[in-house]
PDB file of N, CA, C and O in Angstrom:
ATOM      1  N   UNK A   1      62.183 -19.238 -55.154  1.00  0.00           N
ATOM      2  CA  UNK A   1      63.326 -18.778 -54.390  1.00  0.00           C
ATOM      3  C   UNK A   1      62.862 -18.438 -52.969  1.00  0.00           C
ATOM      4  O   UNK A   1      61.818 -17.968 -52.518  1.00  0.00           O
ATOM      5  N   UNK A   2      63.784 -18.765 -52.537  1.00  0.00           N
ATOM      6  CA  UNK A   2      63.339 -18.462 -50.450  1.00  0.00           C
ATOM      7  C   UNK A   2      63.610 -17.200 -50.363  1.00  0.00           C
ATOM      8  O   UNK A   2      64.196 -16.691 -51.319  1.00  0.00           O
ATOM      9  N   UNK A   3      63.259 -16.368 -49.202  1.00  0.00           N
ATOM     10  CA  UNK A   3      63.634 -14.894 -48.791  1.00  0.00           C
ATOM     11  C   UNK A   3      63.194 -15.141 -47.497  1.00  0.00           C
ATOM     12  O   UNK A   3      62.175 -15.662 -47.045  1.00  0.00           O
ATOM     13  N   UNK A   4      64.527 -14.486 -46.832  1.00  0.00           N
ATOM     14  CA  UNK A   4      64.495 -14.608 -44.985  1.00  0.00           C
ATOM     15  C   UNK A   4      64.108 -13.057 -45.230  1.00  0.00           C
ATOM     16  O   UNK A   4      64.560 -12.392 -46.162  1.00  0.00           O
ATOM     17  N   UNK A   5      62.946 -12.446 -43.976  1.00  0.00           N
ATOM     18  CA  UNK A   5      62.704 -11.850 -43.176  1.00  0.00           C
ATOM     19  C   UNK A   5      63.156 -11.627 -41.970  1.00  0.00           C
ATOM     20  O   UNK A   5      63.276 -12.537 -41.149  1.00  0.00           O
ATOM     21  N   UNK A   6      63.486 -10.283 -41.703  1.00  0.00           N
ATOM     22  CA  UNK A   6      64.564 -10.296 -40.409  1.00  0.00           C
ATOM     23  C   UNK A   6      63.374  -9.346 -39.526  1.00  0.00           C
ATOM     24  O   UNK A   6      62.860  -8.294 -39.907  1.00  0.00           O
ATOM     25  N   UNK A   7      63.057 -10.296 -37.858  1.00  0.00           N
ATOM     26  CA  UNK A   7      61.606  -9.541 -37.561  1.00  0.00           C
ATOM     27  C   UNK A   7      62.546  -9.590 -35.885  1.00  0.00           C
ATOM     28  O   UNK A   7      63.461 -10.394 -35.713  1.00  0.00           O
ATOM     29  N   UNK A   8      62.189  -8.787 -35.006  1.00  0.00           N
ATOM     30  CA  UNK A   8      63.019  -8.776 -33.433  1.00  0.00           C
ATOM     31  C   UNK A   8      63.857  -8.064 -33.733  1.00  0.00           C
ATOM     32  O   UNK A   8      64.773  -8.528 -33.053  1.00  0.00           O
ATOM     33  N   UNK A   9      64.376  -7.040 -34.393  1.00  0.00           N
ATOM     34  CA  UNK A   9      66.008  -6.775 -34.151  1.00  0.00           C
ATOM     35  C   UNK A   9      65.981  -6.047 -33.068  1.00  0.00           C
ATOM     36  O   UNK A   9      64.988  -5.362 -32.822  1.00  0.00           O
ATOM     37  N   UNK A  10      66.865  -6.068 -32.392  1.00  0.00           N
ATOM     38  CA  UNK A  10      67.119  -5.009 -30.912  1.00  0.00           C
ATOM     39  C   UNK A  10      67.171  -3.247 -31.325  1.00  0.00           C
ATOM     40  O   UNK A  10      67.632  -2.770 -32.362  1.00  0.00           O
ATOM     41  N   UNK A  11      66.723  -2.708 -30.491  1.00  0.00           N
ATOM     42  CA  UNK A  11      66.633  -1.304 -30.720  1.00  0.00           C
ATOM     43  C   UNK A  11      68.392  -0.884 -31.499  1.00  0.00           C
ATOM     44  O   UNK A  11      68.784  -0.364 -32.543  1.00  0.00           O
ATOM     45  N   UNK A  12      68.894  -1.356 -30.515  1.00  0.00           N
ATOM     46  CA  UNK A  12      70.628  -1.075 -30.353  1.00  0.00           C
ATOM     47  C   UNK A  12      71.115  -1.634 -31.428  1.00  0.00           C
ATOM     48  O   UNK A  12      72.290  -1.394 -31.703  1.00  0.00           O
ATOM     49  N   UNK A  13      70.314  -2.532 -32.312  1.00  0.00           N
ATOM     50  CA  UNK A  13      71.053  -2.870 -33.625  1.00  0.00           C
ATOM     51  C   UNK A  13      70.669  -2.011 -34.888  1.00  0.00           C
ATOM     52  O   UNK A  13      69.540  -1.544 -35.038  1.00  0.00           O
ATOM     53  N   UNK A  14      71.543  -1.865 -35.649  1.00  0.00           N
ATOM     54  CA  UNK A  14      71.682  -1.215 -36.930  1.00  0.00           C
ATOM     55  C   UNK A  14      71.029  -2.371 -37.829  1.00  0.00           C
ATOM     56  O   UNK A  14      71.633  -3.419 -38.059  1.00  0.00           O
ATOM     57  N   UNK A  15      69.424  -2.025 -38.442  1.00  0.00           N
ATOM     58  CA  UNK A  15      68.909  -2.884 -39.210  1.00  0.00           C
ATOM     59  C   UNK A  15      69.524  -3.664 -40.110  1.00  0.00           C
ATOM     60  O   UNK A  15      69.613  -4.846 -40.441  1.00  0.00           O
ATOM     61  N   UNK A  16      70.021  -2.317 -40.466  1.00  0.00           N
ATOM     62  CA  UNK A  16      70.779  -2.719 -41.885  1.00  0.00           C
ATOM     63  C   UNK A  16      71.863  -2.871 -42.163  1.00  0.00           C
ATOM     64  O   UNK A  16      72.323  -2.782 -43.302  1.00  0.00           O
ATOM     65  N   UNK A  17      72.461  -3.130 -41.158  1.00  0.00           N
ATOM     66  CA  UNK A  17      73.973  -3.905 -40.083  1.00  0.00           C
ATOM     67  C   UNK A  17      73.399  -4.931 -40.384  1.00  0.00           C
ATOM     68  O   UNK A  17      73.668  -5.497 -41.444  1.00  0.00           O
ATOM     69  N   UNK A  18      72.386  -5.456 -39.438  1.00  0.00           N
ATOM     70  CA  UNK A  18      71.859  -7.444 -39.401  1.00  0.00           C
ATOM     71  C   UNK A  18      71.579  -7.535 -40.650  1.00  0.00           C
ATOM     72  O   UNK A  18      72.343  -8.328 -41.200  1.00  0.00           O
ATOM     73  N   UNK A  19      70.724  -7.018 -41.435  1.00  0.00           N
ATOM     74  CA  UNK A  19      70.219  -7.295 -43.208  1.00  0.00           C
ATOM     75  C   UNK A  19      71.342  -7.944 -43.593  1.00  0.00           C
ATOM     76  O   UNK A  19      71.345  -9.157 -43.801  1.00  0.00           O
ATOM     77  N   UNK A  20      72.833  -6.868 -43.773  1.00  0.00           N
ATOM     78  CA  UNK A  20      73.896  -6.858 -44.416  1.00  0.00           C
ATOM     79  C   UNK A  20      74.505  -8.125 -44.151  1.00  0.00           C
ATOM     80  O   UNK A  20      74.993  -8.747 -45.094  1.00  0.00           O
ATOM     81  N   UNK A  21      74.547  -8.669 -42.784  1.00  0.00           N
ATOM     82  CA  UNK A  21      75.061  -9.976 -42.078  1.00  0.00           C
ATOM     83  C   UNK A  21      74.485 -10.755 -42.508  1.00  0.00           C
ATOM     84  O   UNK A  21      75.141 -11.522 -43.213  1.00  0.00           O
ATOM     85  N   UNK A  22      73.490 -10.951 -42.420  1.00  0.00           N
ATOM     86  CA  UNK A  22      72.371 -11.809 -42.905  1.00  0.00           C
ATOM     87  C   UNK A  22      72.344 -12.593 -44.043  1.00  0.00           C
ATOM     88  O   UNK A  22      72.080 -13.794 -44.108  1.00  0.00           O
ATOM     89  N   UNK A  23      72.730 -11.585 -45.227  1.00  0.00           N
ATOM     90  CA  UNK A  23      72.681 -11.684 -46.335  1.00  0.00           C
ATOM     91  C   UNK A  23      73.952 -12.528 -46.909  1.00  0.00           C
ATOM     92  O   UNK A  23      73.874 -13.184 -47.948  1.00  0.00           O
ATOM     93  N   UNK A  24      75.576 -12.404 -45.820  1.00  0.00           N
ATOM     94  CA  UNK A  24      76.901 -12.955 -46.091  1.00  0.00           C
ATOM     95  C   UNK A  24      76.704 -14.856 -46.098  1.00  0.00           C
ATOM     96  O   UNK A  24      77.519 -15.702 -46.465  1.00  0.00           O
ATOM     97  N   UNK A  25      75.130 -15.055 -45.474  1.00  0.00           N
ATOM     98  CA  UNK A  25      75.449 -16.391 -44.859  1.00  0.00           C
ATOM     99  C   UNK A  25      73.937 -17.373 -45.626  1.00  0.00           C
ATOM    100  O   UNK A  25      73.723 -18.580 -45.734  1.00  0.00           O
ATOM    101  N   UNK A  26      73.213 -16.252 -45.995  1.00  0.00           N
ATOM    102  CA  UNK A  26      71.814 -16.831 -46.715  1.00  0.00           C
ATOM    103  C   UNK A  26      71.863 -16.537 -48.361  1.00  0.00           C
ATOM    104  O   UNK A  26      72.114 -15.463 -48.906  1.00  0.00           O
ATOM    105  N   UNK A  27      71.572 -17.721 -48.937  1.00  0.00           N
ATOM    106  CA  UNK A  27      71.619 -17.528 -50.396  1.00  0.00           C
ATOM    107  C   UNK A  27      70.557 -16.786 -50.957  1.00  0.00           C
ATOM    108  O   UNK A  27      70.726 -16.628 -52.166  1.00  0.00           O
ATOM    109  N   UNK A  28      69.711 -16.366 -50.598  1.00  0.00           N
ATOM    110  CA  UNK A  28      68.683 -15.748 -51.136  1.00  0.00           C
ATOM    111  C   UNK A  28      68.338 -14.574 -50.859  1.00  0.00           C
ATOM    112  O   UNK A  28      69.286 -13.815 -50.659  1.00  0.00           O
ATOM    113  N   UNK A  29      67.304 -14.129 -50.771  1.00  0.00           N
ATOM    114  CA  UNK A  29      66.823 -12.779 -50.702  1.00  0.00           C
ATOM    115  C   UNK A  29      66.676 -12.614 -49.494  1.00  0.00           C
ATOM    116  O   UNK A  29      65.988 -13.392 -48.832  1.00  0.00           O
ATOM    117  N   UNK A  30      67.542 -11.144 -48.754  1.00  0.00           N
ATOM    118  CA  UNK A  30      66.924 -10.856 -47.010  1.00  0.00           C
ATOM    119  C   UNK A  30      66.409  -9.543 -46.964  1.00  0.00           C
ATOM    120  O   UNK A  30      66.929  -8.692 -47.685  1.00  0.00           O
ATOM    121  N   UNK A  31      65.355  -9.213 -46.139  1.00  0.00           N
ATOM    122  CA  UNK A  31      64.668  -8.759 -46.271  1.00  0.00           C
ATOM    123  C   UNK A  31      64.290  -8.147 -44.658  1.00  0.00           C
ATOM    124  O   UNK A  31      64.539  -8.872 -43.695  1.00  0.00           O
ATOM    125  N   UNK A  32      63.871  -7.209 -44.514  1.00  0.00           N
ATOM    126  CA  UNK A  32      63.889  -6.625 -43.232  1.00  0.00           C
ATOM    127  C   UNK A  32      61.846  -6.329 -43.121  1.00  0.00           C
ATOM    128  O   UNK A  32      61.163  -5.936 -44.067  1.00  0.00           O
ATOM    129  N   UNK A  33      61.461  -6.576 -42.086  1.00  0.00           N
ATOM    130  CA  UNK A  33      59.599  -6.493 -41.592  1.00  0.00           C
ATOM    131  C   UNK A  33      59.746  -5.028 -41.525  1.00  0.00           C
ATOM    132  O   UNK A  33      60.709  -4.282 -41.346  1.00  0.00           O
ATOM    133  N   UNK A  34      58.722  -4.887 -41.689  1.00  0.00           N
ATOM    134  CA  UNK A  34      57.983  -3.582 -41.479  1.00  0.00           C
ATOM    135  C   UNK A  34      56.811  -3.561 -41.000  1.00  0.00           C
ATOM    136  O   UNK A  34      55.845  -4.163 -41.468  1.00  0.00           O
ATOM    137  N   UNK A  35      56.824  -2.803 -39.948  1.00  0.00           N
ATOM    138  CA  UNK A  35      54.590  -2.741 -39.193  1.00  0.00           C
ATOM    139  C   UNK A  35      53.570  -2.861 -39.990  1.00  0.00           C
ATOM    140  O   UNK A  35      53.282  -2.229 -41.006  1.00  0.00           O
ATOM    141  N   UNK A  36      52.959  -3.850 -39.374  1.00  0.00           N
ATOM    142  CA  UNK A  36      51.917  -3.504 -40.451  1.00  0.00           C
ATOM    143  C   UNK A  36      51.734  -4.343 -41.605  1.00  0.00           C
ATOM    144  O   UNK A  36      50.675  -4.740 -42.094  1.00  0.00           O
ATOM    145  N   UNK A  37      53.029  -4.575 -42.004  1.00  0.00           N
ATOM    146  CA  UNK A  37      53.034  -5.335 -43.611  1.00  0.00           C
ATOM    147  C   UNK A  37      52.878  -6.535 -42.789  1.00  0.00           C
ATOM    148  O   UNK A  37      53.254  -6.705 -41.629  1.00  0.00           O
ATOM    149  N   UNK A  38      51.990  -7.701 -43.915  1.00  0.00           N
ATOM    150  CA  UNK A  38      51.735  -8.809 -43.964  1.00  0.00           C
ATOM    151  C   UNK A  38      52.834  -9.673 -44.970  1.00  0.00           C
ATOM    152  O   UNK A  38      53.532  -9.109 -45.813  1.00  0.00           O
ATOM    153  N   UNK A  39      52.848 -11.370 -44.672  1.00  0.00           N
ATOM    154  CA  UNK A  39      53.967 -12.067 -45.738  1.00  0.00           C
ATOM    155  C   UNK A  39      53.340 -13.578 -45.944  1.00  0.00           C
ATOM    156  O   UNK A  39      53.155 -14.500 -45.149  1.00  0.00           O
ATOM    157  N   UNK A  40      53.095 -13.433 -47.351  1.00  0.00           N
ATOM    158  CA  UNK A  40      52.511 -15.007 -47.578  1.00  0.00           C
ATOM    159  C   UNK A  40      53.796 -16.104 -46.788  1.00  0.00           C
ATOM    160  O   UNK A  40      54.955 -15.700 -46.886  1.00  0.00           O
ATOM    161  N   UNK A  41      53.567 -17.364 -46.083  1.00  0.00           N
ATOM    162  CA  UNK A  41      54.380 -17.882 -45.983  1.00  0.00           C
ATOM    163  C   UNK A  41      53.979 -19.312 -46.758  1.00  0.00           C
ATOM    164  O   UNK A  41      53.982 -20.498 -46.425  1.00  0.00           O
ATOM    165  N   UNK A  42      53.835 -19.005 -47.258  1.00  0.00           N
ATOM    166  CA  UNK A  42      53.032 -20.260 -48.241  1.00  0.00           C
ATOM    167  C   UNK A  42      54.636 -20.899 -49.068  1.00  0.00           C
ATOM    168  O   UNK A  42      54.586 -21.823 -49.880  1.00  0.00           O
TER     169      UNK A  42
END
């Protein structure tokens, strides 16, 4: 299964505003970056 990562969001955006959007238009898993954390893209 695919999972989008959501990495840039603007200060002025509500993360979990874009996640929520995100999620209306991608079939799979979305997912928001965090510092620091690493992501197989394999």
């Amino acid at each position: 299964m695919q999972q989008l990562v959501l990495t840039h969001i603007p200060a002025w955006n509500d993360p979990e505003v874009c996640r929520k959007q995100a999620a209306e238009v991608w079939p799979g898993e979305v997912g928001l970056a965090r510092a620091g954390q690493t992501y197989d893209l394999d």
